[in-house]
PyMOL Python script that loads the backbone (N, CA, C, O; Angstrom):
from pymol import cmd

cmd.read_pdbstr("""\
ATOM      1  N   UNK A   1      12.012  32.440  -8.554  1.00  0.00           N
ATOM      2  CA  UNK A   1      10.680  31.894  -8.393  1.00  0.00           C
ATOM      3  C   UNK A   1      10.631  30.505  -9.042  1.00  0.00           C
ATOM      4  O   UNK A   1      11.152  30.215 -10.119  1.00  0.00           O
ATOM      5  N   UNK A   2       9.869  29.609  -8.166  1.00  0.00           N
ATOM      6  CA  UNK A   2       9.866  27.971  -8.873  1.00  0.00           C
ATOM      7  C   UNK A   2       8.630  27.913  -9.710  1.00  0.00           C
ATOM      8  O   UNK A   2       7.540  28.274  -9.267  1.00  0.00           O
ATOM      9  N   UNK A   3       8.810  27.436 -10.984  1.00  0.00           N
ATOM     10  CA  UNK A   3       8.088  27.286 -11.919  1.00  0.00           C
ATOM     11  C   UNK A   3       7.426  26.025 -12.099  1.00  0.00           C
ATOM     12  O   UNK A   3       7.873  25.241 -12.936  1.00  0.00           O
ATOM     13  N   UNK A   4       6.439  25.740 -11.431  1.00  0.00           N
ATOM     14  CA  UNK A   4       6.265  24.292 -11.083  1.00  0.00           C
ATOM     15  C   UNK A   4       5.844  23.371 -12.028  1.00  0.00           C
ATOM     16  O   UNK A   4       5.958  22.146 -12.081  1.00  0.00           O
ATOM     17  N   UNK A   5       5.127  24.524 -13.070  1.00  0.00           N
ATOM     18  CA  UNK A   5       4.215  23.530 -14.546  1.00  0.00           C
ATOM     19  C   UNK A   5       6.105  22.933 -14.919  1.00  0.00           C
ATOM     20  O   UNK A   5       6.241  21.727 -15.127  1.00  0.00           O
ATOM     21  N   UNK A   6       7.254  23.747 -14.964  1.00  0.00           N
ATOM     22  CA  UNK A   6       8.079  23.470 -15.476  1.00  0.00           C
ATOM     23  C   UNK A   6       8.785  22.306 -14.478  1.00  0.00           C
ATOM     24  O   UNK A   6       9.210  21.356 -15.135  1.00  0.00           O
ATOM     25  N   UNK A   7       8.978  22.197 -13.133  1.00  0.00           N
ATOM     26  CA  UNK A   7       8.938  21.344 -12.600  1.00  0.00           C
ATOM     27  C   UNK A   7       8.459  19.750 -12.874  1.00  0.00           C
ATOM     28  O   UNK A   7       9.062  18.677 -12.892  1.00  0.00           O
ATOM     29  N   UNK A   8       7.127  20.139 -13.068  1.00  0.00           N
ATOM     30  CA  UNK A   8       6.274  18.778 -13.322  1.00  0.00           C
ATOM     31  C   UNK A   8       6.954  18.051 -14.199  1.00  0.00           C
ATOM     32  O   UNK A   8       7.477  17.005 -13.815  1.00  0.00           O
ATOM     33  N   UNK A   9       7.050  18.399 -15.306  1.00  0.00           N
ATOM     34  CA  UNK A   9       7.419  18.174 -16.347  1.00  0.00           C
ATOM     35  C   UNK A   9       8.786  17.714 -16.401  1.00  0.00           C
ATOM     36  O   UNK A   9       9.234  17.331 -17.482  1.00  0.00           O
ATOM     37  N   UNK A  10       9.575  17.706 -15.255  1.00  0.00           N
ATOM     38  CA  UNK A  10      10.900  17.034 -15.121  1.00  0.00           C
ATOM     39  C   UNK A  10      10.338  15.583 -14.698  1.00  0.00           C
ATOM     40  O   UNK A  10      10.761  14.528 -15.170  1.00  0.00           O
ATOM     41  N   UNK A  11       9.394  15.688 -13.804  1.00  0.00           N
ATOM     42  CA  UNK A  11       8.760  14.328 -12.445  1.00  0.00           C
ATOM     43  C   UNK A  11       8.898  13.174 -13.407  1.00  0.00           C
ATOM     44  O   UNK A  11       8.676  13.160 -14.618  1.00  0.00           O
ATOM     45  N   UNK A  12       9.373  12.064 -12.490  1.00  0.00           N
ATOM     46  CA  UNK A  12       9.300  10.848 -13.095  1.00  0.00           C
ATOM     47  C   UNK A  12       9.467   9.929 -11.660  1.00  0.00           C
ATOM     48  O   UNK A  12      10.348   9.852 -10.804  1.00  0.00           O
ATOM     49  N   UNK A  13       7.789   9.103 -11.920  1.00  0.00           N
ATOM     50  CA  UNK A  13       7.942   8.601 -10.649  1.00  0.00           C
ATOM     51  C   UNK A  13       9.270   7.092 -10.770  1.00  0.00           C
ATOM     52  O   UNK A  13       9.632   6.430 -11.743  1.00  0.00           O
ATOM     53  N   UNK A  14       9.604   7.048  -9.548  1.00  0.00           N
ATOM     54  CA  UNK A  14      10.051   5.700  -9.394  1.00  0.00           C
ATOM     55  C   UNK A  14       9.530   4.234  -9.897  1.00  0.00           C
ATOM     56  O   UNK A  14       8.420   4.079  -9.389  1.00  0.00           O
ATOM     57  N   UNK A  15       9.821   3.282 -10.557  1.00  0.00           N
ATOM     58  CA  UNK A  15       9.882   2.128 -11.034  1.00  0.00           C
ATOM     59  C   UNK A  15       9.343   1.499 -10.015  1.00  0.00           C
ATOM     60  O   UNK A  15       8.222   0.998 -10.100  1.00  0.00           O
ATOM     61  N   UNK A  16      10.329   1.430  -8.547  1.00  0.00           N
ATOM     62  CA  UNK A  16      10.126   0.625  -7.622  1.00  0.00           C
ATOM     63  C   UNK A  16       8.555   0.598  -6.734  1.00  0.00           C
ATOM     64  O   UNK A  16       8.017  -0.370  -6.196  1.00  0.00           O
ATOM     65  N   UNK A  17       7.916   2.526  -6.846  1.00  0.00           N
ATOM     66  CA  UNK A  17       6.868   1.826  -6.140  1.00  0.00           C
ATOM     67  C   UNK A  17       5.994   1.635  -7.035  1.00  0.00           C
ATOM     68  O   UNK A  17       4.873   1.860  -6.579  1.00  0.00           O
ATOM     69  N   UNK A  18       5.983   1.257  -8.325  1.00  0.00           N
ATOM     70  CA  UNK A  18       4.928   0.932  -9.127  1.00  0.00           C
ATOM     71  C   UNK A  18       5.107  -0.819  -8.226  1.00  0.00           C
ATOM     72  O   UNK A  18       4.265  -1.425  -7.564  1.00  0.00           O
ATOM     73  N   UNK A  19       6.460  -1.175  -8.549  1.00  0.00           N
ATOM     74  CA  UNK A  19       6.542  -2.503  -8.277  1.00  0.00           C
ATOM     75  C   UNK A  19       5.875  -2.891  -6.373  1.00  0.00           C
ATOM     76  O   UNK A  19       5.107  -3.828  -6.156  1.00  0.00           O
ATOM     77  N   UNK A  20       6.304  -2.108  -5.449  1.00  0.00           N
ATOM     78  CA  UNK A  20       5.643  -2.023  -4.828  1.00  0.00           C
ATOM     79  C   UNK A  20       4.061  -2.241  -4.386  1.00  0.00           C
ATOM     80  O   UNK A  20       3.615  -3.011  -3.536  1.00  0.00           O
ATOM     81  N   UNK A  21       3.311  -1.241  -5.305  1.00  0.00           N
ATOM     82  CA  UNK A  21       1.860  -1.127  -5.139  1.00  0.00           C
ATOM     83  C   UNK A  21       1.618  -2.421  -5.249  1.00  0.00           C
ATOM     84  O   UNK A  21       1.277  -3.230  -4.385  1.00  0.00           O
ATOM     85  N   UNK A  22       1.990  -2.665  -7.307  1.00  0.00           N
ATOM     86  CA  UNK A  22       1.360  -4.298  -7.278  1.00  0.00           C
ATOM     87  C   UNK A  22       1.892  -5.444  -6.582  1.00  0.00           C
ATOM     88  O   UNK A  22       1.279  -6.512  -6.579  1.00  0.00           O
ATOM     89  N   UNK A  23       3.375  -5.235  -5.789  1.00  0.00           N
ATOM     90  CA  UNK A  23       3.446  -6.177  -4.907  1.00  0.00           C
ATOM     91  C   UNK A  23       2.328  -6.323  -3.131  1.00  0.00           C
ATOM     92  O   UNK A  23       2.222  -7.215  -2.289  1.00  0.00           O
ATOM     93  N   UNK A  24       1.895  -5.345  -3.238  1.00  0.00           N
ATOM     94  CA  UNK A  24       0.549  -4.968  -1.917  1.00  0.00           C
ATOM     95  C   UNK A  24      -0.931  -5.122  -2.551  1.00  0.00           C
ATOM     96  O   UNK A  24      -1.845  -5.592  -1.873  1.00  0.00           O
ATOM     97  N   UNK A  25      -1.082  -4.784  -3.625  1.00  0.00           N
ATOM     98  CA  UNK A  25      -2.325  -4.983  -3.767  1.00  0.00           C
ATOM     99  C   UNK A  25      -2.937  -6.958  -4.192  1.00  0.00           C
ATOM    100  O   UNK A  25      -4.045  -7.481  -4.065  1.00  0.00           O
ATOM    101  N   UNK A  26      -1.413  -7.604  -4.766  1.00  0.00           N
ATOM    102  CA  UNK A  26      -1.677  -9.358  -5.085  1.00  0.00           C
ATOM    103  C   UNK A  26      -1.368  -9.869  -3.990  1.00  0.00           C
ATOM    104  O   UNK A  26      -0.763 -10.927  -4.167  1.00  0.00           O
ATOM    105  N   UNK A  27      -1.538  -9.541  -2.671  1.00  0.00           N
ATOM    106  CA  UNK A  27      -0.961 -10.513  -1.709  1.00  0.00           C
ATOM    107  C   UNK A  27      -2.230 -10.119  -0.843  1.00  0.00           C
ATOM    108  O   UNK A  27      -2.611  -8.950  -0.881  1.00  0.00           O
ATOM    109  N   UNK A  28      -2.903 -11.058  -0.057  1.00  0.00           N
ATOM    110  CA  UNK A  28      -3.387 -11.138   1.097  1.00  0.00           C
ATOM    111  C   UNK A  28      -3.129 -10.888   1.991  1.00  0.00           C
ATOM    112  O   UNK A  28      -2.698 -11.822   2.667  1.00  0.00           O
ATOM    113  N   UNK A  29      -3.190  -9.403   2.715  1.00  0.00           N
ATOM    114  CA  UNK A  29      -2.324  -9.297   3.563  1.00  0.00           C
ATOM    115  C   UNK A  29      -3.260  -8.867   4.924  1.00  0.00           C
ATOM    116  O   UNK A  29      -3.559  -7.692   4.711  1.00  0.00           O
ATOM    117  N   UNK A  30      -3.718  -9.186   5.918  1.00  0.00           N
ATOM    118  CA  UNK A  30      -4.227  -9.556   7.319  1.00  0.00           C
ATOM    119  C   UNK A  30      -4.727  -8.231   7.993  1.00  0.00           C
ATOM    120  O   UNK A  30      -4.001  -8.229   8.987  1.00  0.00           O
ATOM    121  N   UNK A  31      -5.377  -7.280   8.079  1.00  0.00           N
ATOM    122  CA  UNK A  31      -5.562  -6.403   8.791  1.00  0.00           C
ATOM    123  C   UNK A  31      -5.598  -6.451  10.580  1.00  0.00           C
ATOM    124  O   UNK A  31      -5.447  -7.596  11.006  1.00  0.00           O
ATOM    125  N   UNK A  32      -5.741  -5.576  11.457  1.00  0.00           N
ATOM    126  CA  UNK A  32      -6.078  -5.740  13.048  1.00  0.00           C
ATOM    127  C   UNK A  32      -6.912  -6.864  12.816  1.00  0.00           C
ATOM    128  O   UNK A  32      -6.516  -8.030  12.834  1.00  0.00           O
ATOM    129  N   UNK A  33      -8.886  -6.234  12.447  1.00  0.00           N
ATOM    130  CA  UNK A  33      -9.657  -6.984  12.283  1.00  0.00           C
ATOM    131  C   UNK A  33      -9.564  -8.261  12.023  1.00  0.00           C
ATOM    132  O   UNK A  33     -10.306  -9.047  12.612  1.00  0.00           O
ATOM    133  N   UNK A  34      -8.671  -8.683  11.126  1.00  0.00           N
ATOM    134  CA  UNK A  34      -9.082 -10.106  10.779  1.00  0.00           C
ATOM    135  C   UNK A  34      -7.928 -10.990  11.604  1.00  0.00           C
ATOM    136  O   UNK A  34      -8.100 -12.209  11.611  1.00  0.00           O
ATOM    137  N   UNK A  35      -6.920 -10.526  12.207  1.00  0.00           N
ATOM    138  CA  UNK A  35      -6.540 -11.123  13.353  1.00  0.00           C
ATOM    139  C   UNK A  35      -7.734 -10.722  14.936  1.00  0.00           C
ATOM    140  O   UNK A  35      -8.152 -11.540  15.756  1.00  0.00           O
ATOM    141  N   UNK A  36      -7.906  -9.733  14.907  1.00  0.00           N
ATOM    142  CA  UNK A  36      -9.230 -10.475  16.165  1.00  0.00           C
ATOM    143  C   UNK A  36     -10.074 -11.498  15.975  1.00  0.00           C
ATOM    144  O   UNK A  36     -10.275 -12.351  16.840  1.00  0.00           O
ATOM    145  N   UNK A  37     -10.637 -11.490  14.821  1.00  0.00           N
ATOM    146  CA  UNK A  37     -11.747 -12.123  14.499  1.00  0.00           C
ATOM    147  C   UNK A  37     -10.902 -13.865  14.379  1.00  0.00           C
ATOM    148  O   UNK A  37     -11.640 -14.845  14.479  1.00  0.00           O
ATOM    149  N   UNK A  38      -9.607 -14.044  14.199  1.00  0.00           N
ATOM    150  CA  UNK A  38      -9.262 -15.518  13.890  1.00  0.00           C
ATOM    151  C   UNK A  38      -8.928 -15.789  15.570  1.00  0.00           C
ATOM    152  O   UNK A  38      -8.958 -16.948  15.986  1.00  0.00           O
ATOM    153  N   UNK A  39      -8.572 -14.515  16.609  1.00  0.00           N
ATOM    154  CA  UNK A  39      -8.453 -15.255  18.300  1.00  0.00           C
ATOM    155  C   UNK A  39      -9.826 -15.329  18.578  1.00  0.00           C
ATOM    156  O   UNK A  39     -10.214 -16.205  19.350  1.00  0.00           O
ATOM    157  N   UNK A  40     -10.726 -14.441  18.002  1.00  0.00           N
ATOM    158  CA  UNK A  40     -11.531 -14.769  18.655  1.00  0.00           C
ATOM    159  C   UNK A  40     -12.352 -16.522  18.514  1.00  0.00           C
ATOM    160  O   UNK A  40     -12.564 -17.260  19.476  1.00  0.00           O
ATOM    161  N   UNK A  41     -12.726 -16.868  16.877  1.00  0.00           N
ATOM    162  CA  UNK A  41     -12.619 -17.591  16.284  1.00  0.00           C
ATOM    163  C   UNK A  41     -12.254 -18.927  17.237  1.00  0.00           C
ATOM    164  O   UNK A  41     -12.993 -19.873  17.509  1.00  0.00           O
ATOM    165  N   UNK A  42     -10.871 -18.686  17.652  1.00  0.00           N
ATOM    166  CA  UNK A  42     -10.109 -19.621  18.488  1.00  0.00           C
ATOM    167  C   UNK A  42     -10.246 -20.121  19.433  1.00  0.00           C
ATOM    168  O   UNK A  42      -9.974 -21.290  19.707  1.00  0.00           O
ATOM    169  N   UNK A  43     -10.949 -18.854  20.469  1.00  0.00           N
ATOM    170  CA  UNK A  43     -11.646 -19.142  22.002  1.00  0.00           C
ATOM    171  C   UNK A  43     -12.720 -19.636  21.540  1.00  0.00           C
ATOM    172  O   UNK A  43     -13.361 -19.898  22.558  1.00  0.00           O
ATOM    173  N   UNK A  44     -13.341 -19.938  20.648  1.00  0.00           N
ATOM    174  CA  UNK A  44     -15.017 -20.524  20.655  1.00  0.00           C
ATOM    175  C   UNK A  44     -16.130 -19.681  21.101  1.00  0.00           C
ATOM    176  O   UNK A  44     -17.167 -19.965  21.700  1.00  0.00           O
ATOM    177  N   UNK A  45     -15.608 -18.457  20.615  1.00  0.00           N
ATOM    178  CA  UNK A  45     -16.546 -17.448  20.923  1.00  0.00           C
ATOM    179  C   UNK A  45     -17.438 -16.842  19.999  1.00  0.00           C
ATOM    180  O   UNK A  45     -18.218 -15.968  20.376  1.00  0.00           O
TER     181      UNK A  45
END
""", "prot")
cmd.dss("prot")
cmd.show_as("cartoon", "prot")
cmd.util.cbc("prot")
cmd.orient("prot")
């Protein structure tokens, strides 16, 4: 049987997606929306 409290207690997240997250959350990064909104923008609409 897996003992999961004992499990947990091994867990150690990865380094990299800490570095990750804060590399996604400091960057500006473009959704669908805000590329429609810059063609649309474009046609003069």
């Amino acid at each position: 049987m897996i003992d999961f409290e004992e499990e947990l207690k091994k867990f150690h997240p990865l380094p990299e997606v800490d570095e990750v997250e804060d590399s996604i959350r400091n960057h500006d990064v473009s959704d669908m929306m805000d590329v429609l909104m810059a063609l649309m923008e474009g046609r003069g609409e």
